[in-house]
LONU-983971 format. One record per residue: x, y, z of N, C-alpha, C in turn; residue in three letters. Coordinates in steps of 0.1 Angstrom, whole numbers, plus 5000, padded with zeros to 4 digits. Example, Ala and Ser with C-alpha at 12.3 -4.5 7.8 and 13.67 -1.06 7.14 Angstrom:
<sites>
+------+------+------+-------+-------+-------+------+------+------+---------+
! n.xx ! n.yy ! n.zz ! ca.xx ! ca.yy ! ca.zz ! c.xx ! c.yy ! c.zz ! residuo !
+------+------+------+-------+-------+-------+------+------+------+---------+
! 5132 ! 4943 ! 5078 !  5123 !  4955 !  5078 ! 5132 ! 4967 ! 5078 !     ALA !
! 5128 ! 4978 ! 5071 !  5137 !  4989 !  5071 ! 5129 ! 5000 ! 5079 !     SER !
+------+------+------+-------+-------+-------+------+------+------+---------+
</sites>
This chain:
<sites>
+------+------+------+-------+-------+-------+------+------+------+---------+
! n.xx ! n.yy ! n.zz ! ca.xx ! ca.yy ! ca.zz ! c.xx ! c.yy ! c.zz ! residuo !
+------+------+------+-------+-------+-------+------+------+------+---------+
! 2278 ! 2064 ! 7409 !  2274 !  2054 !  7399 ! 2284 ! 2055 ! 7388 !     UNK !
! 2286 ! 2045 ! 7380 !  2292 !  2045 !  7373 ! 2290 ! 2045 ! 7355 !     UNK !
! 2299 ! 2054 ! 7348 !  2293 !  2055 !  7334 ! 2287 ! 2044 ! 7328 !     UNK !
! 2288 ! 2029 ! 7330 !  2284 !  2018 !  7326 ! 2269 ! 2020 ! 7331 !     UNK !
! 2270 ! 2017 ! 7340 !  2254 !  2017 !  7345 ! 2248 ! 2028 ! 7344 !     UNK !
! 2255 ! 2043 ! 7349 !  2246 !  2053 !  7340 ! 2239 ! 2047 ! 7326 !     UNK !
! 2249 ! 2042 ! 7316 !  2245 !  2044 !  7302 ! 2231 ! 2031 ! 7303 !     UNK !
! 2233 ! 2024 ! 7307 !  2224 !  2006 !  7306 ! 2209 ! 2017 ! 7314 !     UNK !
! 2207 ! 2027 ! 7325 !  2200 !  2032 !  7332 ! 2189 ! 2041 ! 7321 !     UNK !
! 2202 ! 2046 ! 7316 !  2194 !  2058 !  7303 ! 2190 ! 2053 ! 7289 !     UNK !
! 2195 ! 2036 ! 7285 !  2188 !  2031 !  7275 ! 2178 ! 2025 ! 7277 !     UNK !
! 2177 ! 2022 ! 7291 !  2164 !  2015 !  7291 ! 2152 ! 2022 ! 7293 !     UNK !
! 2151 ! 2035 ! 7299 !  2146 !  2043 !  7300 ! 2141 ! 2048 ! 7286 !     UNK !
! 2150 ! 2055 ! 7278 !  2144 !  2059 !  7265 ! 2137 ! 2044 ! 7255 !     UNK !
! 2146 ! 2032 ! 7257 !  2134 !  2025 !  7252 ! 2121 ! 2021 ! 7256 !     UNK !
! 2118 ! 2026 ! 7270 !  2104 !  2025 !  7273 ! 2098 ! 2037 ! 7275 !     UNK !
! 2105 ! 2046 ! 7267 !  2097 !  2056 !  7265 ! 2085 ! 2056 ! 7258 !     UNK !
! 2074 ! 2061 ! 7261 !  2057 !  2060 !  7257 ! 2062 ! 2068 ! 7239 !     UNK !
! 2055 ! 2056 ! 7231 !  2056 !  2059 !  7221 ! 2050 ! 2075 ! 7212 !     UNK !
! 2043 ! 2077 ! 7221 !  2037 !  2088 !  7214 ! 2039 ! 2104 ! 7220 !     UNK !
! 2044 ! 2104 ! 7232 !  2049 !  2113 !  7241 ! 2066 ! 2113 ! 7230 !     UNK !
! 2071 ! 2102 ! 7230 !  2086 !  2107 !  7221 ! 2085 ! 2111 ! 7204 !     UNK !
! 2071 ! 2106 ! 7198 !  2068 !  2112 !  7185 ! 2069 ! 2124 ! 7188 !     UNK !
! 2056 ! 2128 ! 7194 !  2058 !  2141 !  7197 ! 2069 ! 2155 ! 7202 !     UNK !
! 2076 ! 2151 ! 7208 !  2088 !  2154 !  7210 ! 2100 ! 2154 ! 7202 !     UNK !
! 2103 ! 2143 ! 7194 !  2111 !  2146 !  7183 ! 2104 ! 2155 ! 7168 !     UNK !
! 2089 ! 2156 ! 7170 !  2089 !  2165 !  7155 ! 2091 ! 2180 ! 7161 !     UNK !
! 2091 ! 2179 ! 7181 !  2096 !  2194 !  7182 ! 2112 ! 2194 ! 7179 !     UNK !
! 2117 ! 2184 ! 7184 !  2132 !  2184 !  7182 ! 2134 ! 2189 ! 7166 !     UNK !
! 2131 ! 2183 ! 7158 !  2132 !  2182 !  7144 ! 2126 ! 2199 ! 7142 !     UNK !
! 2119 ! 2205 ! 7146 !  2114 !  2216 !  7140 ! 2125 ! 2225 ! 7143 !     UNK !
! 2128 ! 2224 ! 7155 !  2137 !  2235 !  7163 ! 2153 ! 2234 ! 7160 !     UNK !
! 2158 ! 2223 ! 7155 !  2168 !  2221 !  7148 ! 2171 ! 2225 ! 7133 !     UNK !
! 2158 ! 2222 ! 7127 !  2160 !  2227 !  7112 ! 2155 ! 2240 ! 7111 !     UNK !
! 2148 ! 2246 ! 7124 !  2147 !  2264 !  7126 ! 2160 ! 2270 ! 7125 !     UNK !
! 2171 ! 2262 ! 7137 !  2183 !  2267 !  7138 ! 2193 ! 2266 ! 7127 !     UNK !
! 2191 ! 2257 ! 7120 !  2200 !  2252 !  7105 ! 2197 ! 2265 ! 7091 !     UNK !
! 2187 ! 2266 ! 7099 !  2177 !  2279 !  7086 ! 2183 ! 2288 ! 7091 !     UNK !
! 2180 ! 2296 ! 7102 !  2185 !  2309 !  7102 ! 2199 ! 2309 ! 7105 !     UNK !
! 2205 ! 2302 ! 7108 !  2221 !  2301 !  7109 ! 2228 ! 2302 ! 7096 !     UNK !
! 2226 ! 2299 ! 7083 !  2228 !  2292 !  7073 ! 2240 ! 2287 ! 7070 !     UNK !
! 2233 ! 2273 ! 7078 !  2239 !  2263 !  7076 ! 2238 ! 2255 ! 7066 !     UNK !
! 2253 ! 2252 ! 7057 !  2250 !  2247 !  7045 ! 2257 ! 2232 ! 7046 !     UNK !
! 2266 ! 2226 ! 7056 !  2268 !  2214 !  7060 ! 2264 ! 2210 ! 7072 !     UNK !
! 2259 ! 2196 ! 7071 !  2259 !  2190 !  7086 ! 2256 ! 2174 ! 7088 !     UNK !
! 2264 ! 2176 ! 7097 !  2267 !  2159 !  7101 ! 2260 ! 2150 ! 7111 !     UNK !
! 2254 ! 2145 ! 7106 !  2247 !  2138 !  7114 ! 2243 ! 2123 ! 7112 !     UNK !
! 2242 ! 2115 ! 7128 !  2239 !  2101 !  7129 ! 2227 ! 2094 ! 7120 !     UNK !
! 2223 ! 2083 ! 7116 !  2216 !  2075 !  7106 ! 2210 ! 2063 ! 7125 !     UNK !
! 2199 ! 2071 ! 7131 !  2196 !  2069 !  7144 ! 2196 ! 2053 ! 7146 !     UNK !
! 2199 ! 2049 ! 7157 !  2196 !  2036 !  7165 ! 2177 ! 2032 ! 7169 !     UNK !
! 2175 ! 2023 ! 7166 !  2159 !  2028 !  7174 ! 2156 ! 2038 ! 7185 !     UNK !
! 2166 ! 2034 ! 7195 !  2160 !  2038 !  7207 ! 2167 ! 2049 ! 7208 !     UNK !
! 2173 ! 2058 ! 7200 !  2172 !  2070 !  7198 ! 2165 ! 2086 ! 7194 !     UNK !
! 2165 ! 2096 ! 7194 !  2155 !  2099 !  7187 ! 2160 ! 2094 ! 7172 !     UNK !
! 2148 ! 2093 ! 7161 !  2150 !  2097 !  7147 ! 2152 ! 2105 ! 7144 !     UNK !
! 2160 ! 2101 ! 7136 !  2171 !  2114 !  7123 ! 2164 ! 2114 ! 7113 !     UNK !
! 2158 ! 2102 ! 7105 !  2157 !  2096 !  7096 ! 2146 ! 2112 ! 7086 !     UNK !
! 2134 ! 2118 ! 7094 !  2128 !  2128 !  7091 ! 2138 ! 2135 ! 7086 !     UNK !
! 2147 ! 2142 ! 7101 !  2155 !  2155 !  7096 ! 2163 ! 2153 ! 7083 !     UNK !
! 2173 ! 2144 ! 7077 !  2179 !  2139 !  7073 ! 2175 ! 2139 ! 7059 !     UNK !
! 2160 ! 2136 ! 7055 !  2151 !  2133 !  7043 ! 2152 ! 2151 ! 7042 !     UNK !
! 2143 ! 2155 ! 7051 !  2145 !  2178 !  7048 ! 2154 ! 2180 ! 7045 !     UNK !
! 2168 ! 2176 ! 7053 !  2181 !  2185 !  7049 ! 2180 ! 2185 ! 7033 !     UNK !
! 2180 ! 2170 ! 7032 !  2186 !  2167 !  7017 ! 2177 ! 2174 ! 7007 !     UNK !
! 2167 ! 2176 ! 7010 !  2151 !  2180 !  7002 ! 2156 ! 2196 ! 7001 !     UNK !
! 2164 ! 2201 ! 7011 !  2166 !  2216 !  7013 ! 2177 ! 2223 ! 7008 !     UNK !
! 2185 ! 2211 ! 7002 !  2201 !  2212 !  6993 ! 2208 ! 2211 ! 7001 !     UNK !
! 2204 ! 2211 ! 7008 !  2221 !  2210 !  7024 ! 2228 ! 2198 ! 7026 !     UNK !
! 2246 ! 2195 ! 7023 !  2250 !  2190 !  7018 ! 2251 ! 2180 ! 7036 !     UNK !
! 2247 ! 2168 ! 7036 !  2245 !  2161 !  7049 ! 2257 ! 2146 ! 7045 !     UNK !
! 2261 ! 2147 ! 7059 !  2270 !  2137 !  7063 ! 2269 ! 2126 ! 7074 !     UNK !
! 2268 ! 2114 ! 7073 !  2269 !  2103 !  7086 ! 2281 ! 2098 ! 7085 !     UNK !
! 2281 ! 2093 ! 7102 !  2292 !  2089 !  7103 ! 2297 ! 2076 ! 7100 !     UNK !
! 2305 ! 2074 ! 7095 !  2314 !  2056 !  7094 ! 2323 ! 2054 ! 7107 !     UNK !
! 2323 ! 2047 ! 7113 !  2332 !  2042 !  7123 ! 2345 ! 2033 ! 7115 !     UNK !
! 2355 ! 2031 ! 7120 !  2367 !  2025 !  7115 ! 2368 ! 2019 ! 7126 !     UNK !
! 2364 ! 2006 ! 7128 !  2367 !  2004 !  7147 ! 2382 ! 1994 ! 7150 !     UNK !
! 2386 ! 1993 ! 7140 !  2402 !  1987 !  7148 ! 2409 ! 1999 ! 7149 !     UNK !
! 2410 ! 2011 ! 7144 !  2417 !  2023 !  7147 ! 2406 ! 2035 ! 7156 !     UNK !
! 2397 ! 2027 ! 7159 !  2384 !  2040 !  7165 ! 2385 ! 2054 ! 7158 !     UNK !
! 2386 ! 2059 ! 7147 !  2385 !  2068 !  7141 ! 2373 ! 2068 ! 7136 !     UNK !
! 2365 ! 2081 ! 7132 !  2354 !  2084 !  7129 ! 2350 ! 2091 ! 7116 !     UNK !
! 2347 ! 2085 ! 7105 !  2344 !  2097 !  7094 ! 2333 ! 2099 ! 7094 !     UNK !
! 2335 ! 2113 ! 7084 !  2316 !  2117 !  7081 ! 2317 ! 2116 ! 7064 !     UNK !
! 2304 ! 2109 ! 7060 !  2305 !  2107 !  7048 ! 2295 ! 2108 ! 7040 !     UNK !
! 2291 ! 2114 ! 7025 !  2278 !  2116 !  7025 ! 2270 ! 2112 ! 7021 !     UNK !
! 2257 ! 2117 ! 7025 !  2247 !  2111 !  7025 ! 2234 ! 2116 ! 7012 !     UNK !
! 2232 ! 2106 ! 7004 !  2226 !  2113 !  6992 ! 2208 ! 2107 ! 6992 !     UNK !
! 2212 ! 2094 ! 6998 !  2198 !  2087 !  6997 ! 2196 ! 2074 ! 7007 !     UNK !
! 2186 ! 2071 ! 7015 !  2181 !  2058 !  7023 ! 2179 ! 2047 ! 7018 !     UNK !
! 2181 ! 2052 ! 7002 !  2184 !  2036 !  6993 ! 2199 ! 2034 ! 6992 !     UNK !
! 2210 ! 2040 ! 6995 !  2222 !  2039 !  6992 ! 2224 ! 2038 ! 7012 !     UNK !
! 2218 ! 2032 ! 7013 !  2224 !  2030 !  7031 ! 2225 ! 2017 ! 7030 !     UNK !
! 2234 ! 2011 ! 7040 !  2234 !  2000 !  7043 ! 2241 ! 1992 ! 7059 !     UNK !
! 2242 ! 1985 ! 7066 !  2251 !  1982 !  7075 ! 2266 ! 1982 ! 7078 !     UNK !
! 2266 ! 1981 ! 7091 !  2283 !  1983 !  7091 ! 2285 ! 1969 ! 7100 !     UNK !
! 2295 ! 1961 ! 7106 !  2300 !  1949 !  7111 ! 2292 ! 1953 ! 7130 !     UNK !
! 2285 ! 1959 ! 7129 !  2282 !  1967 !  7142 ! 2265 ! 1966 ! 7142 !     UNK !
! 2260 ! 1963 ! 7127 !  2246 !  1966 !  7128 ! 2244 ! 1980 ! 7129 !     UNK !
! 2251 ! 1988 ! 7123 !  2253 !  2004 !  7129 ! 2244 ! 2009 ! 7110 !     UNK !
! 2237 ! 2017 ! 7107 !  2234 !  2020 !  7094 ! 2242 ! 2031 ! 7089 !     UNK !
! 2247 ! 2026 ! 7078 !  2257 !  2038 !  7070 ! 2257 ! 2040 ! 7056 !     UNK !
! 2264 ! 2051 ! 7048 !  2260 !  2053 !  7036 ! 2269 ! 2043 ! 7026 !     UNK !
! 2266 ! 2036 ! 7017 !  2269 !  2028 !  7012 ! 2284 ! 2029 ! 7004 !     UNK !
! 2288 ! 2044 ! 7001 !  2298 !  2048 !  6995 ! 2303 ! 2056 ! 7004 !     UNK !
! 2316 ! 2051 ! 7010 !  2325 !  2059 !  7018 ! 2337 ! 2067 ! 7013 !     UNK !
! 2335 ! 2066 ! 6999 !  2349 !  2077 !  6999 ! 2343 ! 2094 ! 6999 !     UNK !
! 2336 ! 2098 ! 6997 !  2332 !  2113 !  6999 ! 2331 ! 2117 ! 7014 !     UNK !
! 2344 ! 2123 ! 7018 !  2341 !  2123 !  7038 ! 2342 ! 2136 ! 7031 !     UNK !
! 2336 ! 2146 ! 7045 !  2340 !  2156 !  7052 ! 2340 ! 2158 ! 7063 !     UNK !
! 2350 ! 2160 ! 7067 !  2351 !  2158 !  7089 ! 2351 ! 2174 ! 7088 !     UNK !
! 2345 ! 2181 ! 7081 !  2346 !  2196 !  7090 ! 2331 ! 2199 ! 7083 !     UNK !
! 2320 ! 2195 ! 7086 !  2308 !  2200 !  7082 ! 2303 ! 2216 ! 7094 !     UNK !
! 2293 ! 2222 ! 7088 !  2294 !  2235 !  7097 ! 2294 ! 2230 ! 7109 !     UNK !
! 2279 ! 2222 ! 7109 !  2276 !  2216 !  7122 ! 2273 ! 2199 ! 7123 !     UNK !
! 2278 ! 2194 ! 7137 !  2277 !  2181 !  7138 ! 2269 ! 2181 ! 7148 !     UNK !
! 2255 ! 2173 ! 7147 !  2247 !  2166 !  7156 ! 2255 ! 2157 ! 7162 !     UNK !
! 2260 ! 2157 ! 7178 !  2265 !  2149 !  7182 ! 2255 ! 2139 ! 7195 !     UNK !
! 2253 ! 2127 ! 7192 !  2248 !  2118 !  7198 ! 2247 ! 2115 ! 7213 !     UNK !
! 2242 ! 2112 ! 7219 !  2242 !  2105 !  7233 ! 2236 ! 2102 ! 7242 !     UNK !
! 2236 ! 2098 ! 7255 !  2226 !  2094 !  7262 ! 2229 ! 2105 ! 7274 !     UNK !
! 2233 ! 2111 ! 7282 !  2231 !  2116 !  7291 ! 2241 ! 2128 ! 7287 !     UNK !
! 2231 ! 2140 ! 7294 !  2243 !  2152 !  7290 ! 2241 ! 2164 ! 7304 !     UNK !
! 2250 ! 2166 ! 7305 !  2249 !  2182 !  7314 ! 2242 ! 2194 ! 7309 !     UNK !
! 2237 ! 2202 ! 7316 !  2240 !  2215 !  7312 ! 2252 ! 2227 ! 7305 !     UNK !
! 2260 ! 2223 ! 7308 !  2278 !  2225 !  7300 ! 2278 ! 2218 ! 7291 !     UNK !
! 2271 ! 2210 ! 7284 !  2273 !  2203 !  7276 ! 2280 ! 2188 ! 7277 !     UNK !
! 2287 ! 2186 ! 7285 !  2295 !  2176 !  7287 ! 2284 ! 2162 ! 7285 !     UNK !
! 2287 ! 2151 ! 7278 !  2283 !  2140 !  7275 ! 2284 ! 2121 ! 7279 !     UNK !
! 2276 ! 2119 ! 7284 !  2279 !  2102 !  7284 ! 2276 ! 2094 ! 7270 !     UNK !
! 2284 ! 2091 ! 7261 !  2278 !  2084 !  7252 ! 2277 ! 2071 ! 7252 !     UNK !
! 2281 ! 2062 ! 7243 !  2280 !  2049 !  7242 ! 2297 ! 2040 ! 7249 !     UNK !
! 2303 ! 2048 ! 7250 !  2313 !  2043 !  7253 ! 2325 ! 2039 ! 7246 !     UNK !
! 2328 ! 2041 ! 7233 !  2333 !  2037 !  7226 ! 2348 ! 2050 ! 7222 !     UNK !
! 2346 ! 2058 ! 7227 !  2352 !  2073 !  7226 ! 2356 ! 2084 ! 7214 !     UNK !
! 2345 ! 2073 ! 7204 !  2347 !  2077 !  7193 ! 2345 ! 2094 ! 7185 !     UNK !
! 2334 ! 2095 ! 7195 !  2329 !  2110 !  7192 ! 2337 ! 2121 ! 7200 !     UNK !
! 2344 ! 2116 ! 7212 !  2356 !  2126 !  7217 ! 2366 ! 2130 ! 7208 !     UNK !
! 2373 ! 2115 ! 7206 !  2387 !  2117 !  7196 ! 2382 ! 2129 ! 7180 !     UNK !
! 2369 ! 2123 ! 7178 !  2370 !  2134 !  7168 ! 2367 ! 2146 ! 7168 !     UNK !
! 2361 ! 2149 ! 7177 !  2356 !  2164 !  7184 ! 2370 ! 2173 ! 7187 !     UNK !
! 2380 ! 2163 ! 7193 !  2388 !  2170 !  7192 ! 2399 ! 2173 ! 7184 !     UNK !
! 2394 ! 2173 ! 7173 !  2399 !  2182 !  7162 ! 2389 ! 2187 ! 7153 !     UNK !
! 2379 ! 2190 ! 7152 !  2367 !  2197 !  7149 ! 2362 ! 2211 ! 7153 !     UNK !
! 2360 ! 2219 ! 7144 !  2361 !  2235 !  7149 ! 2347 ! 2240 ! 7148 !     UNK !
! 2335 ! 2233 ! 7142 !  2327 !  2239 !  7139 ! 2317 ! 2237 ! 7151 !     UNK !
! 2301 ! 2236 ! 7150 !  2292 !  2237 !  7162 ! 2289 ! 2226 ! 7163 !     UNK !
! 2291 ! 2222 ! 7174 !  2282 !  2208 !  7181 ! 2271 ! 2209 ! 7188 !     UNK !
! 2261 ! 2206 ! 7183 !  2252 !  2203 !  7192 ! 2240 ! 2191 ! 7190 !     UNK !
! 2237 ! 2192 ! 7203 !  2230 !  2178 !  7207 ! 2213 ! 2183 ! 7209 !     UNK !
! 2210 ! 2170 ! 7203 !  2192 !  2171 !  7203 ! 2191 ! 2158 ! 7213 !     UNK !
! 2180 ! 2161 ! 7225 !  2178 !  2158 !  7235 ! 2163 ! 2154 ! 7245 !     UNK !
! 2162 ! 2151 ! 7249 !  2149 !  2146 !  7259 ! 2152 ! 2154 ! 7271 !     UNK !
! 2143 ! 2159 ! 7277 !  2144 !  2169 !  7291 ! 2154 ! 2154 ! 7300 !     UNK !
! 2147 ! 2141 ! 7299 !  2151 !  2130 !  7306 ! 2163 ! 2131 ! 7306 !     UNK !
! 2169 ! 2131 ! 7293 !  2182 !  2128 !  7291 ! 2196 ! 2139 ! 7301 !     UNK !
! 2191 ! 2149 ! 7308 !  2198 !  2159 !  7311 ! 2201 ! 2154 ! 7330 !     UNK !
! 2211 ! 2152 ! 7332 !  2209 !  2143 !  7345 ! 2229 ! 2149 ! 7350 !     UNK !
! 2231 ! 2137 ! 7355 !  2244 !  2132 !  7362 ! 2255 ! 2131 ! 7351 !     UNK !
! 2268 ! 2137 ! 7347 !  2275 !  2132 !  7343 ! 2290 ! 2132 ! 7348 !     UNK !
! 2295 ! 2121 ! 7342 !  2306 !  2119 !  7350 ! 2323 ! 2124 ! 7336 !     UNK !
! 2327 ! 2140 ! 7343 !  2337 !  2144 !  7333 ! 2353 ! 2137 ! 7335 !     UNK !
! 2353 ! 2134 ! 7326 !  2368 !  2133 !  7325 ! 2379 ! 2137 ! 7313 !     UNK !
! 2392 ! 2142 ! 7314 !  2401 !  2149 !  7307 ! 2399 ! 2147 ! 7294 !     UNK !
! 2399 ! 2141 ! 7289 !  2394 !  2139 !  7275 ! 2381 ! 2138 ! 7269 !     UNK !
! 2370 ! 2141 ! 7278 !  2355 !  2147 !  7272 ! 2355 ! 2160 ! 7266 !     UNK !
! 2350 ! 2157 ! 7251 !  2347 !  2171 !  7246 ! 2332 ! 2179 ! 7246 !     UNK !
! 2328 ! 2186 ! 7251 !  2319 !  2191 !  7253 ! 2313 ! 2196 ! 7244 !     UNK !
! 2296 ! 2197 ! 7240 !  2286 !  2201 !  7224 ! 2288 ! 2216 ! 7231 !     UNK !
! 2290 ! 2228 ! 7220 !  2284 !  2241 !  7226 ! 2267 ! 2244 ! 7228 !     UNK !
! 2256 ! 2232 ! 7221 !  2244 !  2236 !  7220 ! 2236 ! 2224 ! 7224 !     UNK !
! 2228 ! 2227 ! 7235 !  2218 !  2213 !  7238 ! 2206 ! 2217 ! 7235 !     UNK !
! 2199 ! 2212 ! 7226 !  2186 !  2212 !  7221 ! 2175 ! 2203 ! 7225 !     UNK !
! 2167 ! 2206 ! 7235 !  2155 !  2197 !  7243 ! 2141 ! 2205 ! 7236 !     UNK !
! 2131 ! 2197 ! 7237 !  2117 !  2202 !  7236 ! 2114 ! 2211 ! 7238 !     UNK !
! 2119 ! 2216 ! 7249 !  2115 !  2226 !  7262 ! 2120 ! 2237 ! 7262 !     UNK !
! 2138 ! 2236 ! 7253 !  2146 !  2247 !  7256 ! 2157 ! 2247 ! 7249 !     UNK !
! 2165 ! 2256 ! 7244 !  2178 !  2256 !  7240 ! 2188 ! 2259 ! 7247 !     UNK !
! 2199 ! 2250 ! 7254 !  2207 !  2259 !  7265 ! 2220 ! 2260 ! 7258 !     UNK !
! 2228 ! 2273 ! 7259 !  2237 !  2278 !  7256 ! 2251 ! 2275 ! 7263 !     UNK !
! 2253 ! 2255 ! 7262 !  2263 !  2252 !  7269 ! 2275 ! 2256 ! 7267 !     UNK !
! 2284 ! 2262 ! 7258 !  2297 !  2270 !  7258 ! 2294 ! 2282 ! 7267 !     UNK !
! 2281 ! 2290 ! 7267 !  2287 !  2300 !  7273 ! 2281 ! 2302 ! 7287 !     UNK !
! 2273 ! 2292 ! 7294 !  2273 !  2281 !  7306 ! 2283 ! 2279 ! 7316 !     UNK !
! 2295 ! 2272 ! 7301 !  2307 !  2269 !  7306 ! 2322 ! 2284 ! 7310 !     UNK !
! 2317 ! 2292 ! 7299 !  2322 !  2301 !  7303 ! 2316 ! 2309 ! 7314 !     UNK !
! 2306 ! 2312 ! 7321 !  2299 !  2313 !  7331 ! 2304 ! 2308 ! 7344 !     UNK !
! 2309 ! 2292 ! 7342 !  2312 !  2290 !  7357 ! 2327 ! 2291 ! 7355 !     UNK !
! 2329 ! 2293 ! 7347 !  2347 !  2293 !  7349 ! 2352 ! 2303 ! 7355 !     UNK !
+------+------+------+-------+-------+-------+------+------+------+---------+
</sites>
């Protein structure tokens, strides 16, 4: 199968996911994420301003800020596909991008090295390895990013993926169910 139709297979899926089965599941996501931000102390982090048919951010996002932790979304640059993170103060200073994508209304405050970056997507390995949206925007910047990646997840979402030389892989996949330790996974089967 191919990453196209993988991706079109796993959006339509999570948008008919049963509304109340994915509530519940993102306030586990959300708990067990800002568990790990707390005892890690984590004082940056970068994270997406969600799509619908994503999980929501919109909760974690409102805590971080409520918790002093200095939070970042990303701006896309799409005729150079580069990726900044920019920050994020308030859901009244959001606004759109030429993409219908939501973003913070003032882009000059980046920081592309937050501790940790929530990184996005639709289907993921156990290694971590990712299908996102296609656009390769979250590879190119991953690779040059030193801090923790990890992804918040649906058990669903953990399936088939198809690697290639330039995928950068999350070290941490966060599901309902479980935390898997994809860096050292990867160093496991190597």
């Amino acid at each position: 199968m191919s990453k196209k139709t993988l991706r079109k297979e796993m959006i339509s899926t999570l948008s008919s996911m049963d509304e109340q089965y994915k509530k519940k599941n993102e306030e586990i996501l959300k708990s067990r994420l800002l568990d790990y931000i707390e005892k890690h102390d984590i004082g940056s982090v970068g994270i997406v301003l969600a799509m619908p048919h994503e999980m929501d951010t919109d909760d974690i996002i409102s805590h971080l800020v409520r918790q002093g932790k200095l939070v970042y979304t990303p701006v896309c640059e799409y005729s150079s596909k580069q990726l900044n993170f920019c920050r994020f103060t308030s859901f009244d200073k959001v606004t759109k991008d030429e993409k219908n994508l939501r973003v913070p209304e003032d882009t000059e405050d980046v920081n592309n090295s937050p501790d940790l970056i929530v990184v996005p997507g639709l289907i993921y390995s156990e290694e971590g390895y990712r299908i996102g949206y296609g656009g390769g925007f979250y590879d190119r910047f991953l690779s040059h990013y030193d801090g923790l990646k990890v992804s918040l997840l649906f058990e669903e979402q953990l399936g088939e993926v198809i690697v290639e030389h330039h995928d950068i892989p999350v070290d941490l996949l966060i599901t309902p169910e479980r935390i898997i330790d994809a860096e050292a996974k990867r160093e496991n089967d190597a």
